[in-house]
VEXBAGU-819207 format. One record per residue (C-alpha): x negated, y negated, z negated; residue in three letters. Coordinates in steps of 0.5 Angstrom, whole numbers, always signed. Layout:
N
+-------+-------+-------+---------+
!    px !    py !    pz ! residuo !
+-------+-------+-------+---------+
!     X !     Y !     Z !     ALA !
...
+-------+-------+-------+---------+
***
This chain:
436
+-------+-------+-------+---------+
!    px !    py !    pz ! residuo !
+-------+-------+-------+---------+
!  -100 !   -47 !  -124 !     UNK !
!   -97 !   -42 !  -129 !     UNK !
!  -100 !   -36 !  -125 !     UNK !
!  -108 !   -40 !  -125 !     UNK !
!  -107 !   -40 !  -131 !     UNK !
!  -105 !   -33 !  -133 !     UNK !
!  -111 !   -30 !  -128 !     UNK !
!  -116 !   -33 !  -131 !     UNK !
!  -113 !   -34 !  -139 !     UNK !
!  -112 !   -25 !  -139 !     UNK !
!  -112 !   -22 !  -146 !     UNK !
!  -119 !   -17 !  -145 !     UNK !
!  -118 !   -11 !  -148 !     UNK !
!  -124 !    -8 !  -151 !     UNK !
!  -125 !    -1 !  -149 !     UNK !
!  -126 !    +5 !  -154 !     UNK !
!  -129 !   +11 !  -153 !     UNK !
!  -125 !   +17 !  -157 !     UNK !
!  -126 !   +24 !  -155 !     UNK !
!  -120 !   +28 !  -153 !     UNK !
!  -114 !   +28 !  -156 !     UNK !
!  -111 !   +35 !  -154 !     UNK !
!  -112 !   +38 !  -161 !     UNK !
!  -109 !   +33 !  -164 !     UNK !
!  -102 !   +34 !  -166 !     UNK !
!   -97 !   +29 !  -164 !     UNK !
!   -92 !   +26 !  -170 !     UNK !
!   -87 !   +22 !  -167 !     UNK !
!   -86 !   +15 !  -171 !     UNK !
!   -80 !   +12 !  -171 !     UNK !
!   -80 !    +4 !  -172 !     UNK !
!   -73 !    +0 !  -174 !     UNK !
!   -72 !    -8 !  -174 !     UNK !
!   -65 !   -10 !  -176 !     UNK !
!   -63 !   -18 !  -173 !     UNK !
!   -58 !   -23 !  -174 !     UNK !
!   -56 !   -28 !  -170 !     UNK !
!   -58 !   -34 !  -172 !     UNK !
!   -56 !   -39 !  -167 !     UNK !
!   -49 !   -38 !  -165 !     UNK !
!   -47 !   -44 !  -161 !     UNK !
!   -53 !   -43 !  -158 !     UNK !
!   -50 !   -35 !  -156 !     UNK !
!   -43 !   -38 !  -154 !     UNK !
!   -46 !   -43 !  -150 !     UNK !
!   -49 !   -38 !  -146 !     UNK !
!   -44 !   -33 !  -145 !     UNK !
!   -38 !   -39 !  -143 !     UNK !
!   -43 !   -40 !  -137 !     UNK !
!   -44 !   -32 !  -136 !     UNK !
!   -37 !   -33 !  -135 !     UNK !
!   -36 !   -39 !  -132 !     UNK !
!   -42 !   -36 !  -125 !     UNK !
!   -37 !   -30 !  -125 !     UNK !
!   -31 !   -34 !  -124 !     UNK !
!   -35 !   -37 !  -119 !     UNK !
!   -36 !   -31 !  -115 !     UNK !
!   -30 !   -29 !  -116 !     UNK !
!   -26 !   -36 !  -112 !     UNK !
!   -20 !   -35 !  -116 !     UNK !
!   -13 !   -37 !  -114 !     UNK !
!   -10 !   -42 !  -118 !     UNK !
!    -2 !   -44 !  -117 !     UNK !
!    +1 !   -50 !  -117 !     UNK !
!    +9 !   -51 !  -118 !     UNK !
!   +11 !   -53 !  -113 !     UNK !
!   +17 !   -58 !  -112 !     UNK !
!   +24 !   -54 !  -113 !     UNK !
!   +28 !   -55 !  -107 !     UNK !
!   +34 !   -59 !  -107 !     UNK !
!   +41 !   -56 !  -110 !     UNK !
!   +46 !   -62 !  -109 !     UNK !
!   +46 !   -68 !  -103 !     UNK !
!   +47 !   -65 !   -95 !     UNK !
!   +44 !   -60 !   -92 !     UNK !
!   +39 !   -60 !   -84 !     UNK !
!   +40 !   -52 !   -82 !     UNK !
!   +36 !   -51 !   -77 !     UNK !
!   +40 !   -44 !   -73 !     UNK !
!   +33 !   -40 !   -70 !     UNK !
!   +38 !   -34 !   -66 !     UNK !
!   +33 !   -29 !   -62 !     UNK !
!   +35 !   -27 !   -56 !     UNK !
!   +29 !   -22 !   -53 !     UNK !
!   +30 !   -16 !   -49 !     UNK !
!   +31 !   -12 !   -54 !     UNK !
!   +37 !   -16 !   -58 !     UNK !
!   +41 !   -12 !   -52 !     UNK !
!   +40 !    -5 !   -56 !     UNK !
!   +47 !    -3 !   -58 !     UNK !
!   +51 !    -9 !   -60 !     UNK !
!   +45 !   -13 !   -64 !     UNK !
!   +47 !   -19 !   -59 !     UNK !
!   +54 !   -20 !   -62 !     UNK !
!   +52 !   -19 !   -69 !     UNK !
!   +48 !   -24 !   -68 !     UNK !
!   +52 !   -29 !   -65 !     UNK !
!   +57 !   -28 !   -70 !     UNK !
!   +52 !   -29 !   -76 !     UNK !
!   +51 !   -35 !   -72 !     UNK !
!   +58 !   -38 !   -72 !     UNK !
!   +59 !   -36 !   -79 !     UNK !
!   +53 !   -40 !   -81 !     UNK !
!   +56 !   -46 !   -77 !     UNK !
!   +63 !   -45 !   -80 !     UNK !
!   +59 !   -45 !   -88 !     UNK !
!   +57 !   -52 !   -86 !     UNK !
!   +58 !   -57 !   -91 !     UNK !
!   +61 !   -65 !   -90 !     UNK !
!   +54 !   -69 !   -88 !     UNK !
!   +51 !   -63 !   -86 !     UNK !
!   +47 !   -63 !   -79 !     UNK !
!   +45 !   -56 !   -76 !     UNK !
!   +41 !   -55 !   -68 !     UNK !
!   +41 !   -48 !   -65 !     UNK !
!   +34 !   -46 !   -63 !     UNK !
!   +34 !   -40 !   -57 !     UNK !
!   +29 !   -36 !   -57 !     UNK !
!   +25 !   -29 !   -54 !     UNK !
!   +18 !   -31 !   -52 !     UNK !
!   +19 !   -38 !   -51 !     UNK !
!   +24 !   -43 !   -55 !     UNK !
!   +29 !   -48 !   -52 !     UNK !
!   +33 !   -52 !   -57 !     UNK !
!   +39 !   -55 !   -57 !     UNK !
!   +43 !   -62 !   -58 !     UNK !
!   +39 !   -64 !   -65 !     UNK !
!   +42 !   -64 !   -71 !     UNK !
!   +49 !   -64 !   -68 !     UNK !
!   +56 !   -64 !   -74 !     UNK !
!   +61 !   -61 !   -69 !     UNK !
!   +62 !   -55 !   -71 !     UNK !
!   +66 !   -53 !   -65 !     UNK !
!   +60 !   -56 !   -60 !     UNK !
!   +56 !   -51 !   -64 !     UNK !
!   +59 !   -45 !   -63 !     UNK !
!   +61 !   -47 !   -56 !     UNK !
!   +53 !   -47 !   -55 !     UNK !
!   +53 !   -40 !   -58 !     UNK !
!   +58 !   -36 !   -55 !     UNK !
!   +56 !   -40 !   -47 !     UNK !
!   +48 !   -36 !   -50 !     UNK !
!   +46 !   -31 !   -46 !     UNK !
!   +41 !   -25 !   -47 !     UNK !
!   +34 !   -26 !   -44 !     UNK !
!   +29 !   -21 !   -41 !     UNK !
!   +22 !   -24 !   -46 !     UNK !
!   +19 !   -21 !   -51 !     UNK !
!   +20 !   -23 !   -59 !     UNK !
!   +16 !   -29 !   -61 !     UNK !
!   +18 !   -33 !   -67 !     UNK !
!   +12 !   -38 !   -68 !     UNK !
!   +15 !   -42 !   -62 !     UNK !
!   +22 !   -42 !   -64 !     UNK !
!   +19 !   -43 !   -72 !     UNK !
!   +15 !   -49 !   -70 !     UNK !
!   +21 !   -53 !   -66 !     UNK !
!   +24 !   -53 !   -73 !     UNK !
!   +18 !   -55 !   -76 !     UNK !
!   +19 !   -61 !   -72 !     UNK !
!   +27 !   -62 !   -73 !     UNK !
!   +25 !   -61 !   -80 !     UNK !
!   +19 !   -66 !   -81 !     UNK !
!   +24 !   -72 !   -77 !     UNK !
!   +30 !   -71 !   -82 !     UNK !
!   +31 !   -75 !   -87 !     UNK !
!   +37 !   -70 !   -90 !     UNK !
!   +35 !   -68 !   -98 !     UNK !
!   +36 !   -61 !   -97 !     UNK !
!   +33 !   -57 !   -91 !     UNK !
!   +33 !   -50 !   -89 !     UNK !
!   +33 !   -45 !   -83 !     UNK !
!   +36 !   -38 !   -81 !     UNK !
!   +33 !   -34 !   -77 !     UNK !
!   +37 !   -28 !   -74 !     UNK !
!   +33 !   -23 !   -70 !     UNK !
!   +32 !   -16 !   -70 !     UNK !
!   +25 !   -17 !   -73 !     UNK !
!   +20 !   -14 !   -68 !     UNK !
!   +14 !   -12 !   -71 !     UNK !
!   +10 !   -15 !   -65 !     UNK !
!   +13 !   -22 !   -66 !     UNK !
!   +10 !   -24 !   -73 !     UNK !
!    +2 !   -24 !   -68 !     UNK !
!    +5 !   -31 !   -66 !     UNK !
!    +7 !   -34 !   -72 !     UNK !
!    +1 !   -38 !   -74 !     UNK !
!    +0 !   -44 !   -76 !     UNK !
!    +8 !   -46 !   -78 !     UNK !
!    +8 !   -50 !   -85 !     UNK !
!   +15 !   -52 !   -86 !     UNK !
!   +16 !   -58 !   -91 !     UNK !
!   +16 !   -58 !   -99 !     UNK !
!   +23 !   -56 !  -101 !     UNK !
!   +25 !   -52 !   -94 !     UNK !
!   +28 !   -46 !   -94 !     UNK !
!   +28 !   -40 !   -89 !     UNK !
!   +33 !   -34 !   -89 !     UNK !
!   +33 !   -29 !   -85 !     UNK !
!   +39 !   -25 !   -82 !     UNK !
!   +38 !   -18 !   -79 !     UNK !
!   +42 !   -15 !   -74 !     UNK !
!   +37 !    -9 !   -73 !     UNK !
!   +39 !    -2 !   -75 !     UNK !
!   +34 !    +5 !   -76 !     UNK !
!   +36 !    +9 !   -70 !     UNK !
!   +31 !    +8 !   -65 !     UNK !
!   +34 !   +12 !   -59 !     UNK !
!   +32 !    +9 !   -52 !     UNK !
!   +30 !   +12 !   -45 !     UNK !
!   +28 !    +7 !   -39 !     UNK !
!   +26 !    +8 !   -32 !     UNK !
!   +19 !    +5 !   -31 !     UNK !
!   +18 !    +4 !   -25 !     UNK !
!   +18 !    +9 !   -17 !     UNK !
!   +14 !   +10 !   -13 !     UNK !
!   +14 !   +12 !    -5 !     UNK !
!   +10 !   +18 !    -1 !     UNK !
!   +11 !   +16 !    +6 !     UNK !
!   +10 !   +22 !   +12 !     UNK !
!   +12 !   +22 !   +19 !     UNK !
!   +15 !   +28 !   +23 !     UNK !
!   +18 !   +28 !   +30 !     UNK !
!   +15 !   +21 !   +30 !     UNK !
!   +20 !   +19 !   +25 !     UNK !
!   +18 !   +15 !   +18 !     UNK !
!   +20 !   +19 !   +12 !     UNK !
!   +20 !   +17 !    +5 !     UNK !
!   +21 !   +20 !    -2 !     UNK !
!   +21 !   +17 !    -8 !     UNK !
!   +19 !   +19 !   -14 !     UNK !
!   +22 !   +16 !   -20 !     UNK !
!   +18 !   +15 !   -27 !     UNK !
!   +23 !   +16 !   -33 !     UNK !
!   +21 !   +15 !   -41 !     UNK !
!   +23 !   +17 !   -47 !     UNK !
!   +22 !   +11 !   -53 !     UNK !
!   +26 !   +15 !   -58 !     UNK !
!   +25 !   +19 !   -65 !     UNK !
!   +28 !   +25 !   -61 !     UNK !
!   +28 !   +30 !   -54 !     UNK !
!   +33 !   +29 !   -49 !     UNK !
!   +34 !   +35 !   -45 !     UNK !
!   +38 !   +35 !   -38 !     UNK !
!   +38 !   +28 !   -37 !     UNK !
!   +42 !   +26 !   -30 !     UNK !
!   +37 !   +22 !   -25 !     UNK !
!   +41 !   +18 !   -19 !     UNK !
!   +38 !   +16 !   -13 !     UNK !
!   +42 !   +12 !    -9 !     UNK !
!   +40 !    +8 !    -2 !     UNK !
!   +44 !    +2 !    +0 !     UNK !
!   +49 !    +4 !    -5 !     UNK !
!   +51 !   +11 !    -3 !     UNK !
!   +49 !   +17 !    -7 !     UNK !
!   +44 !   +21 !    -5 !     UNK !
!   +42 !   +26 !    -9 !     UNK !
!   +41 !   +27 !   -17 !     UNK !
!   +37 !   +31 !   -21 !     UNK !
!   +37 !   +34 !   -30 !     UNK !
!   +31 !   +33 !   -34 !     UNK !
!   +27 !   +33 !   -40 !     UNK !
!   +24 !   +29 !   -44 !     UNK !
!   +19 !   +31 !   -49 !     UNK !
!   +19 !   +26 !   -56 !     UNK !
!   +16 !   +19 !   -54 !     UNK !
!   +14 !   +21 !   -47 !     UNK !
!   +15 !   +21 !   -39 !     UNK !
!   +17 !   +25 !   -34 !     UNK !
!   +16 !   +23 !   -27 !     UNK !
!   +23 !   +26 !   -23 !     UNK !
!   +21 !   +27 !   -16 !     UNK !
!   +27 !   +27 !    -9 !     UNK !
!   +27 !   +30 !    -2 !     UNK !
!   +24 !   +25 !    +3 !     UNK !
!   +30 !   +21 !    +7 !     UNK !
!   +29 !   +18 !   +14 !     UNK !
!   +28 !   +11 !   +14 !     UNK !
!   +31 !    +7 !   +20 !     UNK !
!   +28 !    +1 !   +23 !     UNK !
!   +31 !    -4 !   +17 !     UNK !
!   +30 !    -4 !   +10 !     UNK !
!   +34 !    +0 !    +6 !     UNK !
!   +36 !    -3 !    -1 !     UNK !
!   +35 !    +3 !    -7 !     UNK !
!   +37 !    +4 !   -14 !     UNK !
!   +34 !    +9 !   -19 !     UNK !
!   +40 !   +10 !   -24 !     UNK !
!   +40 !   +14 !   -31 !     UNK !
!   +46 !   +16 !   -35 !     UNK !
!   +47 !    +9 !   -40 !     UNK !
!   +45 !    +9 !   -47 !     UNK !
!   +45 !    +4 !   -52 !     UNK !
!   +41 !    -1 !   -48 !     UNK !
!   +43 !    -1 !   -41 !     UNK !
!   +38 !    -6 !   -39 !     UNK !
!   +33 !    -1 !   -37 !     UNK !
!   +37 !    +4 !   -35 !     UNK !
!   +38 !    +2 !   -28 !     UNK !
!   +31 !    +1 !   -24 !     UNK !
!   +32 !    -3 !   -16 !     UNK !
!   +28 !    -3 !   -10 !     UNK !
!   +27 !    -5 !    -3 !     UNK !
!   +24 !    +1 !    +2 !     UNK !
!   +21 !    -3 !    +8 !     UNK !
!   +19 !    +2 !   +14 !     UNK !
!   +12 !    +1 !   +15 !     UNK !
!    +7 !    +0 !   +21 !     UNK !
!    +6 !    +6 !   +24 !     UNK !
!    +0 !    +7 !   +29 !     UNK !
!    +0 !   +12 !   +34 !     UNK !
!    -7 !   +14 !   +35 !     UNK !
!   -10 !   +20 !   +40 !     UNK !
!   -15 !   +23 !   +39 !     UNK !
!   -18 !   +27 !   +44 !     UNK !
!   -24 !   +32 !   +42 !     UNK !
!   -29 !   +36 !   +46 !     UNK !
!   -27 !   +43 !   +46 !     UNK !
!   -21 !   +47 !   +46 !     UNK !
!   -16 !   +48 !   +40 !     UNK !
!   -19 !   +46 !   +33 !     UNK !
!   -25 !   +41 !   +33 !     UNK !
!   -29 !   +41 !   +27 !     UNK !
!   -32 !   +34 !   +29 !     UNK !
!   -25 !   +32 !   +28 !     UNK !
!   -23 !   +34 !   +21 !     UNK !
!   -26 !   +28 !   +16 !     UNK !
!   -24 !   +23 !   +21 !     UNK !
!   -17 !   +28 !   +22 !     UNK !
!   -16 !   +27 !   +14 !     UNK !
!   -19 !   +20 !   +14 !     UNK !
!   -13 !   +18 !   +19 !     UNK !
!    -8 !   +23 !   +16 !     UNK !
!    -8 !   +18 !    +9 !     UNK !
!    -8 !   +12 !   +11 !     UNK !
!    -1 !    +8 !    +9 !     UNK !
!    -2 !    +1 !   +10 !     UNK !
!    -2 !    +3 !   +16 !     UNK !
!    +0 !    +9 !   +17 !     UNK !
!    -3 !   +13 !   +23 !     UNK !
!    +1 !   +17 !   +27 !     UNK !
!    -4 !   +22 !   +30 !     UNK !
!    -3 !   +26 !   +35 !     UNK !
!   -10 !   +31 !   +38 !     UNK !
!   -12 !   +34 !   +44 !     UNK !
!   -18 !   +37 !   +47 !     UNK !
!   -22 !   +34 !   +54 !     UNK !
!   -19 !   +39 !   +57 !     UNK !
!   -12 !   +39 !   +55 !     UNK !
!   -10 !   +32 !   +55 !     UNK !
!    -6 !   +29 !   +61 !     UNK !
!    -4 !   +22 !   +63 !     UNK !
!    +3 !   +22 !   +60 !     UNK !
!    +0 !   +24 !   +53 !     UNK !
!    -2 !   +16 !   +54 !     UNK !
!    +5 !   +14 !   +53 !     UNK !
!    +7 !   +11 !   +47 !     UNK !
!    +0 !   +11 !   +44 !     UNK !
!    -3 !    +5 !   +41 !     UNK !
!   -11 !    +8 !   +41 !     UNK !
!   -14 !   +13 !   +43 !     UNK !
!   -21 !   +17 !   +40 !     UNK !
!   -25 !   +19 !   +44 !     UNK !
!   -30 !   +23 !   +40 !     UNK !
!   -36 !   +26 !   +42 !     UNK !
!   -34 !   +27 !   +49 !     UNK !
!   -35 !   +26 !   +56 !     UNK !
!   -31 !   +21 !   +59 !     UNK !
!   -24 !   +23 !   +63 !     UNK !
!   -24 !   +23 !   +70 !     UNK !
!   -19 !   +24 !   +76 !     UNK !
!   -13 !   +22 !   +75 !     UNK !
!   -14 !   +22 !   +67 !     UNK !
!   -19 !   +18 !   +67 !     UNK !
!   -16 !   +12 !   +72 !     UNK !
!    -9 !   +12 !   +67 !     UNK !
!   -14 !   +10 !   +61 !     UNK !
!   -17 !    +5 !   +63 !     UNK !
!   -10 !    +3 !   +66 !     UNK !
!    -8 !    +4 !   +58 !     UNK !
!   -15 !    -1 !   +56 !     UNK !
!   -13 !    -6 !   +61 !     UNK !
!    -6 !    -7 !   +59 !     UNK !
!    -8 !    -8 !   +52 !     UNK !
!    -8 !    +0 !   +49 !     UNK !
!   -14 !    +0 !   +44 !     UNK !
!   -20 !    +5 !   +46 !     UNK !
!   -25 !    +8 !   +40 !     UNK !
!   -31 !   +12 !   +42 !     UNK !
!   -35 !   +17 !   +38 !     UNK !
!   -42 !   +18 !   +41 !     UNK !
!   -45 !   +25 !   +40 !     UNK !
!   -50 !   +30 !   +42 !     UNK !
!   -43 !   +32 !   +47 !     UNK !
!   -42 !   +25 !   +50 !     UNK !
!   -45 !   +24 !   +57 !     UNK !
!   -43 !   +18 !   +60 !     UNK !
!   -46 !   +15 !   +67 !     UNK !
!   -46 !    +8 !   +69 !     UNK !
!   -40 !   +10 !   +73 !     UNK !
!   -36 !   +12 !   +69 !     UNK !
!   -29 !    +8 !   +68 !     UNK !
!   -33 !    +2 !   +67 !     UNK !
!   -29 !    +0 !   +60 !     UNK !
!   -35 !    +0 !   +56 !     UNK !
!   -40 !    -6 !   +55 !     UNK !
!   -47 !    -3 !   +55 !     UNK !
!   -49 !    +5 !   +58 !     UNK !
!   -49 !   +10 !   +53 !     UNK !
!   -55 !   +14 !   +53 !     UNK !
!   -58 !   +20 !   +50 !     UNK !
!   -59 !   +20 !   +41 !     UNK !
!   -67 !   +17 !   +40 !     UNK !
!   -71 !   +21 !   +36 !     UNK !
!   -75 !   +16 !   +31 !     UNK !
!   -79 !   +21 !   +28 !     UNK !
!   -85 !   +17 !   +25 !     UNK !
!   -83 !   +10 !   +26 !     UNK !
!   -77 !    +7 !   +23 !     UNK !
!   -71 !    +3 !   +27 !     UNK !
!   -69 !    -4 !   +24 !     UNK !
!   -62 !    -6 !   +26 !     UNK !
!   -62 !   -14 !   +29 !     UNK !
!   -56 !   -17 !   +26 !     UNK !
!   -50 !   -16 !   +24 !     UNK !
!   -43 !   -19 !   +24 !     UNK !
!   -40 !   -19 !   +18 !     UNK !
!   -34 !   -24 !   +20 !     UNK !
!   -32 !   -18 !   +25 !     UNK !
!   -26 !   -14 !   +22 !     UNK !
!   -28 !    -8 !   +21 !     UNK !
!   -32 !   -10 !   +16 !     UNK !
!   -27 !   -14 !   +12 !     UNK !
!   -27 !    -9 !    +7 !     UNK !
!   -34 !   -11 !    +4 !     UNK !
!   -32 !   -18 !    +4 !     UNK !
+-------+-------+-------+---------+
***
């Protein structure tokens, strides 16, 4: 309504018509007007509000005093020791366990304490407990875990101890080498009004560590015998380089080689040994470094089982190297579970006694073996030996021959200018377990 009404109540200007005004000299006027503030509750009023929307805006943070802890009457001590993998660092873990006993020893008549252990879980103890030797007992009996630092779990079960104690004076003693990563699971932990949480450190500045990762196996055939070399991946964590470190490969607890290396600063190096020949048995290893301040990860074991090995001949068409056989040469050739232990001849190379020990023979764009070859392989099928045949533009295989295949292999067609469907597939068949 207010807009309607200022549309149509418009002030008119009159227009005057006046020649032009650029001969005219400008003479600027300057024109003052002195005011005095004549309402001034009515100013103050308005500036208190201004600042009361600023301090709206602003959410401010009142605090509150909040109640004094208890000085005086008997103490729930609640004892979180951590014992992750990295309490193993140097001698962190005995420090630890003597801060926890010279806590327990401190403890006061009417005391109550309870030992939380914790690394990336938290089991606790006998709660609230006032026999100083059982405590201890249950921390020298500790041991070291193998978990990451988590102290959300290990503050939540105090808050718990904390919340069912009726004792007037609550506190609770963390002793930890505080990893950084561990303060991500602390979230919603409230402890009680009054509680009090002291920490003890047992951490040092010195950060020096080297780790074996982890191995790998290249696995190789020669003579018919499996070979395997390992190749062992070793990380430096420390501030420093490290320079000819001493790497120790040793099977079934016998050495059997060590090699130096170097490690950059916060980096890897991969330390590869000679190949050994595997038996029919697995062999127990071990990949050994020079100990450091945390030995845990100084010593990496493993289990190197033999692996399967199938013999396969691959018969070609033509004598000496068979083009047609290179990618399925180079396809067998990097096979490793299993393996493939491939031996290649030509049609006109390969006799019966090349059968034995085989498990599979290729045939592979040629004709079918006759004579003698020909009946020792289908002696070789019949007795459960695998057959593969590769047609091709060389294979000619007549209705006669050997009688091991369950149709007639004719000549390539030549579908120019019509399409071929194939009817139906079996994709439950094995070799088609990949696409499953």
């Amino acid at each position: 309504v207010p807009v309607i009404i200022h549309m149509i109540q418009r002030e008119r200007k009159d227009v005057i018509e006046f020649p032009s005004l650029m001969f005219v000299r400008k003479i600027p006027f300057h024109s003052f007007r002195r005011q005095r503030i004549r309402h001034w509750l009515l100013l103050l009023m308005r500036c208190a509000a201004l600042l009361l929307l600023v301090a709206a805006f602003a959410r401010p943070f009142f605090r509150t005093p909040t109640l004094a802890a208890a000085t005086s009457g008997a103490r729930e001590v609640v004892i979180l020791l951590d014992r992750s993998f990295s309490m193993a660092y140097e001698d962190r873990w005995n420090r630890a366990k003597t801060a926890a006993t010279n806590v327990i020893d401190d403890l006061g008549v009417g005391d109550r304490a309870t030992i939380i252990f914790f690394d990336s879980g938290a089991q606790v103890g006998p709660r609230s407990m006032t026999d100083s030797a059982s405590l201890i007992g249950l921390v020298n009996d500790a041991d070291l875990g193998a978990g990451v630092t988590r102290y959300g779990p290990a503050l939540k079960l105090a808050e718990g101890i904390f919340e069912d104690s009726s004792l007037p004076r609550l506190e609770a003693v963390l002793i930890s080498d505080f990893q950084r990563s561990g303060l991500d699971s602390v979230t919603g932990v409230h402890f009680p009004e009054g509680a009090v949480l002291t920490p003890i450190s047992v951490g040092t500045e010195r950060r020096a560590n080297v780790s074996v990762a982890g191995v790998l196996f290249e696995r190789e055939y020669f003579s018919g015998r499996e070979r395997v070399a390992v190749a062992a991946r070793v990380t430096n964590r420390g501030d420093e380089p490290v320079v000819g470190l001493a790497v120790t490969l040793e099977l079934d607890g016998r050495e059997i080689q060590s090699l130096a290396t170097d490690l950059p600063l916060s980096g890897s190096a991969t330390v590869n040994f000679s190949a050994v020949t595997l038996g029919d048995r697995p062999v127990t290893g071990t990949v050994r470094i020079e100990r450091d301040a945390l030995p845990t990860d100084d010593v990496f074991h493993f289990i190197v089982s033999p692996g399967q090995v199938i013999n396969v001949l691959l018969v070609g068409s033509s004598r000496g190297a068979n083009e047609s056989s290179l990618y399925l040469n180079r396809a067998l050739g990097i096979g490793a579970t299993p393996a493939f232990n491939l031996t290649e001849k030509s049609l006109g190379d390969v006799v019966s006694s090349d059968l034995n020990g085989q498990q599979v023979v290729i045939l592979n764009d040629t004709q079918a073996p006759s004579g003698q070859m020909g009946q020792a392989l289908r002696r070789f099928v019949e007795r459960g030996g695998g057959l593969l045949v590769v047609a091709g533009e060389r294979s000619d295989w007549s209705t006669e021959d050997l009688g091991l295949l369950p149709g007639t292999l004719g000549r390539p067609s030549d579908r120019t200018g019509r399409g071929g469907a194939i009817g139906f597939v079996d994709y439950s068949h094995p070799v088609f377990e990949l696409f499953n």
